[in-house]
Every structure is written in C-alpha cells, then in structure tokens.
C-alpha positions in Angstrom: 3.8 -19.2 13.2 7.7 -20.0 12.7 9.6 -16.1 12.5 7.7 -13.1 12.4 5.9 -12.1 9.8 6.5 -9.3 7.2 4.2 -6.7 5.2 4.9 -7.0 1.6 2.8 -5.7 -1.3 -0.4 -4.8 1.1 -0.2 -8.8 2.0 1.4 -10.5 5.3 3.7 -13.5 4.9 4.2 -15.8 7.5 5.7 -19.0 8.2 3.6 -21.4 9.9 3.1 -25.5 10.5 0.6 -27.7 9.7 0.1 -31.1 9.8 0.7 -33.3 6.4 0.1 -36.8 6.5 1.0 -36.8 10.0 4.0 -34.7 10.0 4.5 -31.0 10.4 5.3 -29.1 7.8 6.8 -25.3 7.5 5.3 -23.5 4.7 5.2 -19.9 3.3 1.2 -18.6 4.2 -0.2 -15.0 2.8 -3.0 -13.5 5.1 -4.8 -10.4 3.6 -4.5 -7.5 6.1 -8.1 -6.1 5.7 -9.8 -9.3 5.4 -7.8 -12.0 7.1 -8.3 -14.4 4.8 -5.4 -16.8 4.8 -3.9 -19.2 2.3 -1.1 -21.3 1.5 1.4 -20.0 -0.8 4.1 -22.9 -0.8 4.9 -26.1 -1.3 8.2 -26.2 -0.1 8.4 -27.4 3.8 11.0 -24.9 5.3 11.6 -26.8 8.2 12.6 -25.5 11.6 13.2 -22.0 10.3 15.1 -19.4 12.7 13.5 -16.8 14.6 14.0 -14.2 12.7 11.4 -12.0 9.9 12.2 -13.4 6.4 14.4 -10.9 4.0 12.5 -9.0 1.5 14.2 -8.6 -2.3 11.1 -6.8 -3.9 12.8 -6.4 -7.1 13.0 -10.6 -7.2 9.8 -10.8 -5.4 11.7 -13.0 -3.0 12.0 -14.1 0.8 15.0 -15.3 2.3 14.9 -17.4 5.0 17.5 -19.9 7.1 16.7 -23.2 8.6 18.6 -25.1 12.0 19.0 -27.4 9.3 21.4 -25.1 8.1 19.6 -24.3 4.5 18.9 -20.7 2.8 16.0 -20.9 0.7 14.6 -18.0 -1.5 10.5 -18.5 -2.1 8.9 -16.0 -5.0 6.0 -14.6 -2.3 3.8 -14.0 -5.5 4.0 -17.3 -6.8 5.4 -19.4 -3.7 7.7 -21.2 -6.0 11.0 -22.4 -4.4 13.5 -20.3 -6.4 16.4 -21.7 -4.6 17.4 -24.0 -1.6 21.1 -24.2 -0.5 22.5 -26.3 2.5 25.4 -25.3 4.1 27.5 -27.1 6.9 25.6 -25.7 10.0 22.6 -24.0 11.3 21.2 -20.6 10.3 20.9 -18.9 13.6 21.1 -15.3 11.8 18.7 -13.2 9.8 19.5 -12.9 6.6 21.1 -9.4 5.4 
C-alpha cells in the first residue's frame, strides 16, 4: 500500500503496487469493508505517490493525490477514470488541501 487509505461511500481506497509486465505499477484499489473483497479500480499507474491519505471531493466523486514525480492527479473513485493529471516543476511532498 502507497499512502493510507481512506473510507469513502462504505468502500476503502487504497493505493497499492503490483507487478505489470515486470514493472510496478501504483494503482487506485477499492476493498469492501465487510467482506474484504478487493479490486482494482484504475488504470492509471500513479507512481511513487506521497505518504499522505488521498483528498476526498465527494461532490466530484474524486481523489487527489501527488506523486515525487511532482504530478496531481484527480481519479473518479466510482469509476477509476483519470479525470485529470498535471505535472508541475517538483515533487509533491504535501497532502493535498
């Protein structure tokens, strides 16, 4: 698990890495609380995301989340699609606020 995860809905999110054709790869996962059933609810590898819990915008059904490769991106938890990715010109060593 990359960050901490965050209760959202009655669902955990989580960032967490896998291997991909022999890479690792960040992705956004959804765990149910009650049964912990996991999936996969991205696409988008995150990368080295910082250590803190994702922000919450539940009126966008978003999560914000900085990389130390210095990018914001904004995942739709429902749907895991990438809703935006922006670099900026150093690492994102601060939660989102």
């Amino acid at each position: 698990i990359r960050g901490a995860p965050v209760l959202v809905d009655s669902q955990i999110y989580f960032f967490g890495v896998h291997e991909e054709n022999l890479k690792n790869k960040t992705h956004l996962f959804q765990a149910n609380p009650w049964t912990g059933v996991v999936r996969q609810s991205s696409a988008e590898d995150v990368g080295s995301i910082n250590p803190y819990p994702p922000t919450i915008n539940e009126e966008l059904n978003a999560l914000y989340v900085g990389s130390e490769e210095g990018n914001l991106y904004a995942i739709n938890y429902q749907s895991g699609k990438l809703l935006f990715k922006t670099s900026t010109s150093d690492k994102i060593l601060s939660a989102i606020l």
